[in-house]
C-alpha positions in Angstrom: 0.0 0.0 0.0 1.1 3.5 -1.1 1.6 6.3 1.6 -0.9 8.1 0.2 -3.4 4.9 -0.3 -2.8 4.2 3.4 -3.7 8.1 4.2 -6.7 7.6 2.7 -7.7 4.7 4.6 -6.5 6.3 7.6 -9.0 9.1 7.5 -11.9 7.1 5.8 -11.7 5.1 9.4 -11.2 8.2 11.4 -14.3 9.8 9.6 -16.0 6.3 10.5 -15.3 6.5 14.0 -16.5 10.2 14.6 -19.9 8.9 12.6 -20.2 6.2 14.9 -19.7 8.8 18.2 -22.0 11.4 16.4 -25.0 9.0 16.1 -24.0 7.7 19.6 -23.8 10.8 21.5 -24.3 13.9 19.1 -21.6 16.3 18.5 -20.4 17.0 21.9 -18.8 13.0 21.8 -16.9 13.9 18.6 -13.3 14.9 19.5 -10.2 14.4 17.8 -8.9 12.4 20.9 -12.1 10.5 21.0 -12.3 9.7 17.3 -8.3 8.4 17.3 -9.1 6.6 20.2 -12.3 4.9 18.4 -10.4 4.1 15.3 -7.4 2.4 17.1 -4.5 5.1 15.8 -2.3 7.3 17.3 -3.3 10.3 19.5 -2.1 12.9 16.8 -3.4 10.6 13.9 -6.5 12.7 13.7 -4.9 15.7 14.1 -2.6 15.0 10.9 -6.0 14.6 8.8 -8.5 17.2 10.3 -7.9 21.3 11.3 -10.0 21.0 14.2 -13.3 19.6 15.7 -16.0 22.0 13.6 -13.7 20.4 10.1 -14.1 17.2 11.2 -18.0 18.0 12.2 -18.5 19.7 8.2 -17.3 16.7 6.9 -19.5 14.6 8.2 -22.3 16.9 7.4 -21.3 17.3 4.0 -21.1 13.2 3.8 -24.6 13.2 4.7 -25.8 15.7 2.1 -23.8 14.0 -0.6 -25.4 10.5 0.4 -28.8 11.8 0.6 -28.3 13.4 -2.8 -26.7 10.1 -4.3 -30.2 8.5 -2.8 -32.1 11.3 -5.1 -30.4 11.0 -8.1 -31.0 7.5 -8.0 -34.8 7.7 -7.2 -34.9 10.6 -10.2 -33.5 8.3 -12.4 -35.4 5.2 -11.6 -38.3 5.6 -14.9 -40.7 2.6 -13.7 -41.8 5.1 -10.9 -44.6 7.9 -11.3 -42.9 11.5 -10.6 -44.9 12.1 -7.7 -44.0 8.7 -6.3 -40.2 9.4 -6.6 -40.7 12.8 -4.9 -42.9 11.1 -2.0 -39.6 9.0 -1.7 -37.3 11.8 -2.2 -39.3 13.6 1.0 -39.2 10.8 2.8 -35.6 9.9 2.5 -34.8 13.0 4.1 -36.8 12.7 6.8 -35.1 9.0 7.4 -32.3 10.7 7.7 -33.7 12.3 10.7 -35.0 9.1 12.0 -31.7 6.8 11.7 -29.2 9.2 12.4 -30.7 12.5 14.3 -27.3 14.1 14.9 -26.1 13.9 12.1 -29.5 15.3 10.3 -29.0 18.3 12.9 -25.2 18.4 11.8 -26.4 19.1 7.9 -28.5 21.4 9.0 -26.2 23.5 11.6 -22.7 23.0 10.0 -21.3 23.1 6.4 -23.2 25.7 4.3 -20.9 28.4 5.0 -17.9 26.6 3.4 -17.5 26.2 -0.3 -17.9 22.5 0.1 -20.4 22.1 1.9 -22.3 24.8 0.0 -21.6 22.5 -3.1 -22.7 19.0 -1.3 -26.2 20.8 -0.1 -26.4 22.6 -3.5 -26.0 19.2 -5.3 -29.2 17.8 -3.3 -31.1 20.9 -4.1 -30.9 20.6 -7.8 -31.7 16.9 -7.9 -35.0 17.3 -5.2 -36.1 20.5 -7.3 -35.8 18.2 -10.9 -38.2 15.9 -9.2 -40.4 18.9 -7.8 -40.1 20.3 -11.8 -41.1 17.0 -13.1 -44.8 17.6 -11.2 -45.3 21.5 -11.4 -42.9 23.0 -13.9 -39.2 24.6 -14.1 -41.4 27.9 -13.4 -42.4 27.1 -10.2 -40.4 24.5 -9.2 -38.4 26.7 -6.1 -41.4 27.8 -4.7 -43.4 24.6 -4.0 -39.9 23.0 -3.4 -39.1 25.3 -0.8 -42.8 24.7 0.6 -41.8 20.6 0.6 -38.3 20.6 1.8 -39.6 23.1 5.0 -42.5 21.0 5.8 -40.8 17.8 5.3 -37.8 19.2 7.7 -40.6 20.6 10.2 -42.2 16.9 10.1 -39.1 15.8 10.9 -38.1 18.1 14.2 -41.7 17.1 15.1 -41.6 13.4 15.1 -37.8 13.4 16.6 -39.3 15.9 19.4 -42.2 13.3 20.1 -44.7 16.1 19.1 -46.2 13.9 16.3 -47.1 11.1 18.3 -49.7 9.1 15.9 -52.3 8.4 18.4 -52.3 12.7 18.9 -52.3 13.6 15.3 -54.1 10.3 13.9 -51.9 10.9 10.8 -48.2 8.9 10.2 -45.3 10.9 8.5 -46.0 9.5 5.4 -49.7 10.3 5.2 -48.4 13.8 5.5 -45.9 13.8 2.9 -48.3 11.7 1.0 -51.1 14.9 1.6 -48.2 17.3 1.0 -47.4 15.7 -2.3 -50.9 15.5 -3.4 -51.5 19.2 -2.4 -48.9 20.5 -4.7 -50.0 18.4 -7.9 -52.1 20.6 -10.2 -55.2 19.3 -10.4 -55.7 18.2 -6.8 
Protein backbone atom coordinates (compact mmCIF):
# COMPACT_ATOMS: atom_id res chain seq x y z
CA UNK A 1 0.00 0.00 0.00
CA UNK A 2 1.14 3.54 -1.09
CA UNK A 3 1.62 6.33 1.64
CA UNK A 4 -0.94 8.11 0.18
CA UNK A 5 -3.39 4.92 -0.25
CA UNK A 6 -2.78 4.23 3.40
CA UNK A 7 -3.70 8.12 4.23
CA UNK A 8 -6.69 7.57 2.71
CA UNK A 9 -7.70 4.70 4.65
CA UNK A 10 -6.48 6.26 7.60
CA UNK A 11 -8.96 9.09 7.45
CA UNK A 12 -11.95 7.12 5.85
CA UNK A 13 -11.72 5.14 9.44
CA UNK A 14 -11.18 8.23 11.41
CA UNK A 15 -14.26 9.83 9.56
CA UNK A 16 -15.99 6.27 10.52
CA UNK A 17 -15.29 6.52 14.04
CA UNK A 18 -16.50 10.23 14.61
CA UNK A 19 -19.90 8.91 12.56
CA UNK A 20 -20.19 6.25 14.94
CA UNK A 21 -19.68 8.81 18.17
CA UNK A 22 -21.96 11.43 16.36
CA UNK A 23 -24.98 9.05 16.05
CA UNK A 24 -24.02 7.73 19.62
CA UNK A 25 -23.75 10.78 21.52
CA UNK A 26 -24.29 13.91 19.12
CA UNK A 27 -21.61 16.35 18.51
CA UNK A 28 -20.39 16.97 21.92
CA UNK A 29 -18.80 13.00 21.83
CA UNK A 30 -16.92 13.93 18.55
CA UNK A 31 -13.29 14.91 19.51
CA UNK A 32 -10.17 14.38 17.84
CA UNK A 33 -8.94 12.43 20.85
CA UNK A 34 -12.15 10.52 21.04
CA UNK A 35 -12.26 9.71 17.29
CA UNK A 36 -8.32 8.40 17.33
CA UNK A 37 -9.12 6.63 20.22
CA UNK A 38 -12.25 4.89 18.43
CA UNK A 39 -10.40 4.09 15.28
CA UNK A 40 -7.37 2.43 17.13
CA UNK A 41 -4.47 5.14 15.78
CA UNK A 42 -2.27 7.31 17.30
CA UNK A 43 -3.32 10.32 19.51
CA UNK A 44 -2.07 12.93 16.81
CA UNK A 45 -3.45 10.57 13.91
CA UNK A 46 -6.52 12.68 13.70
CA UNK A 47 -4.90 15.67 14.11
CA UNK A 48 -2.65 15.00 10.93
CA UNK A 49 -6.03 14.58 8.83
CA UNK A 50 -8.47 17.19 10.35
CA UNK A 51 -7.90 21.27 11.34
CA UNK A 52 -10.03 21.02 14.20
CA UNK A 53 -13.30 19.62 15.73
CA UNK A 54 -15.98 22.01 13.56
CA UNK A 55 -13.67 20.37 10.09
CA UNK A 56 -14.06 17.19 11.18
CA UNK A 57 -18.02 18.02 12.20
CA UNK A 58 -18.48 19.66 8.18
CA UNK A 59 -17.32 16.68 6.86
CA UNK A 60 -19.50 14.58 8.20
CA UNK A 61 -22.34 16.87 7.38
CA UNK A 62 -21.29 17.32 3.95
CA UNK A 63 -21.08 13.18 3.79
CA UNK A 64 -24.65 13.17 4.71
CA UNK A 65 -25.79 15.65 2.14
CA UNK A 66 -23.84 14.01 -0.57
CA UNK A 67 -25.41 10.48 0.45
CA UNK A 68 -28.76 11.77 0.57
CA UNK A 69 -28.28 13.41 -2.79
CA UNK A 70 -26.72 10.08 -4.27
CA UNK A 71 -30.17 8.48 -2.81
CA UNK A 72 -32.13 11.26 -5.06
CA UNK A 73 -30.40 11.04 -8.06
CA UNK A 74 -30.96 7.46 -8.05
CA UNK A 75 -34.81 7.71 -7.16
CA UNK A 76 -34.93 10.56 -10.18
CA UNK A 77 -33.54 8.29 -12.39
CA UNK A 78 -35.35 5.18 -11.63
CA UNK A 79 -38.25 5.62 -14.87
CA UNK A 80 -40.68 2.55 -13.70
CA UNK A 81 -41.80 5.12 -10.95
CA UNK A 82 -44.58 7.88 -11.27
CA UNK A 83 -42.88 11.50 -10.55
CA UNK A 84 -44.92 12.06 -7.69
CA UNK A 85 -44.02 8.71 -6.32
CA UNK A 86 -40.15 9.42 -6.64
CA UNK A 87 -40.70 12.75 -4.92
CA UNK A 88 -42.88 11.12 -1.99
CA UNK A 89 -39.64 9.02 -1.66
CA UNK A 90 -37.28 11.84 -2.15
CA UNK A 91 -39.28 13.64 0.99
CA UNK A 92 -39.24 10.83 2.84
CA UNK A 93 -35.63 9.95 2.47
CA UNK A 94 -34.77 13.01 4.12
CA UNK A 95 -36.83 12.67 6.85
CA UNK A 96 -35.07 8.98 7.39
CA UNK A 97 -32.31 10.74 7.75
CA UNK A 98 -33.67 12.31 10.70
CA UNK A 99 -35.01 9.14 12.05
CA UNK A 100 -31.71 6.85 11.71
CA UNK A 101 -29.22 9.21 12.45
CA UNK A 102 -30.71 12.54 14.31
CA UNK A 103 -27.28 14.10 14.87
CA UNK A 104 -26.12 13.89 12.10
CA UNK A 105 -29.54 15.30 10.33
CA UNK A 106 -29.04 18.28 12.91
CA UNK A 107 -25.21 18.36 11.79
CA UNK A 108 -26.41 19.06 7.92
CA UNK A 109 -28.54 21.41 8.99
CA UNK A 110 -26.18 23.53 11.57
CA UNK A 111 -22.74 23.01 9.96
CA UNK A 112 -21.26 23.06 6.38
CA UNK A 113 -23.25 25.70 4.32
CA UNK A 114 -20.88 28.35 5.00
CA UNK A 115 -17.91 26.58 3.38
CA UNK A 116 -17.52 26.16 -0.33
CA UNK A 117 -17.87 22.52 0.08
CA UNK A 118 -20.38 22.15 1.86
CA UNK A 119 -22.34 24.84 0.02
CA UNK A 120 -21.62 22.49 -3.10
CA UNK A 121 -22.72 19.03 -1.34
CA UNK A 122 -26.23 20.76 -0.12
CA UNK A 123 -26.37 22.57 -3.52
CA UNK A 124 -26.05 19.17 -5.33
CA UNK A 125 -29.25 17.77 -3.25
CA UNK A 126 -31.11 20.94 -4.10
CA UNK A 127 -30.91 20.56 -7.76
CA UNK A 128 -31.74 16.90 -7.86
CA UNK A 129 -35.04 17.33 -5.25
CA UNK A 130 -36.07 20.49 -7.27
CA UNK A 131 -35.76 18.23 -10.89
CA UNK A 132 -38.24 15.86 -9.15
CA UNK A 133 -40.40 18.94 -7.81
CA UNK A 134 -40.09 20.31 -11.78
CA UNK A 135 -41.12 17.00 -13.12
CA UNK A 136 -44.81 17.59 -11.15
CA UNK A 137 -45.34 21.49 -11.37
CA UNK A 138 -42.87 23.00 -13.87
CA UNK A 139 -39.17 24.57 -14.11
CA UNK A 140 -41.41 27.88 -13.41
CA UNK A 141 -42.44 27.09 -10.15
CA UNK A 142 -40.37 24.52 -9.17
CA UNK A 143 -38.39 26.71 -6.08
CA UNK A 144 -41.41 27.81 -4.66
CA UNK A 145 -43.36 24.58 -4.02
CA UNK A 146 -39.90 23.00 -3.43
CA UNK A 147 -39.15 25.32 -0.77
CA UNK A 148 -42.81 24.70 0.59
CA UNK A 149 -41.78 20.56 0.65
CA UNK A 150 -38.28 20.61 1.81
CA UNK A 151 -39.62 23.12 5.03
CA UNK A 152 -42.45 20.97 5.76
CA UNK A 153 -40.79 17.78 5.32
CA UNK A 154 -37.83 19.19 7.73
CA UNK A 155 -40.61 20.64 10.17
CA UNK A 156 -42.19 16.95 10.14
CA UNK A 157 -39.11 15.75 10.94
CA UNK A 158 -38.08 18.15 14.22
CA UNK A 159 -41.65 17.12 15.11
CA UNK A 160 -41.63 13.42 15.12
CA UNK A 161 -37.85 13.40 16.59
CA UNK A 162 -39.26 15.87 19.44
CA UNK A 163 -42.20 13.30 20.09
CA UNK A 164 -44.67 16.12 19.14
CA UNK A 165 -46.21 13.90 16.32
CA UNK A 166 -47.14 11.06 18.35
CA UNK A 167 -49.66 9.08 15.88
CA UNK A 168 -52.29 8.38 18.35
CA UNK A 169 -52.26 12.69 18.88
CA UNK A 170 -52.33 13.60 15.34
CA UNK A 171 -54.15 10.31 13.89
CA UNK A 172 -51.91 10.86 10.78
CA UNK A 173 -48.22 8.93 10.18
CA UNK A 174 -45.25 10.91 8.46
CA UNK A 175 -46.02 9.52 5.37
CA UNK A 176 -49.66 10.25 5.22
CA UNK A 177 -48.45 13.81 5.47
CA UNK A 178 -45.91 13.82 2.93
CA UNK A 179 -48.31 11.75 0.96
CA UNK A 180 -51.15 14.94 1.61
CA UNK A 181 -48.15 17.34 1.03
CA UNK A 182 -47.44 15.71 -2.32
CA UNK A 183 -50.94 15.52 -3.42
CA UNK A 184 -51.53 19.19 -2.37
CA UNK A 185 -48.91 20.45 -4.69
CA UNK A 186 -50.05 18.40 -7.91
CA UNK A 187 -52.10 20.57 -10.20
CA UNK A 188 -55.18 19.31 -10.37
CA UNK A 189 -55.73 18.24 -6.79
Amino acid sequence: MTRAQTAAATRRTLVLAASELLDEGGPDAVTLRAVGARAGVSRGAPYGHFKNKEHLLAELAIGAWNSLADEVEGLRADPGVEPAARLERAVLALIEVARRTPHRYALMFSTSAGTPVGAEAASRLETEYLALVADIVGEPDARRYGALLMSSAHGIAGMELSGHLAKDGWHVSVEQLVRMLIDGVRPGT
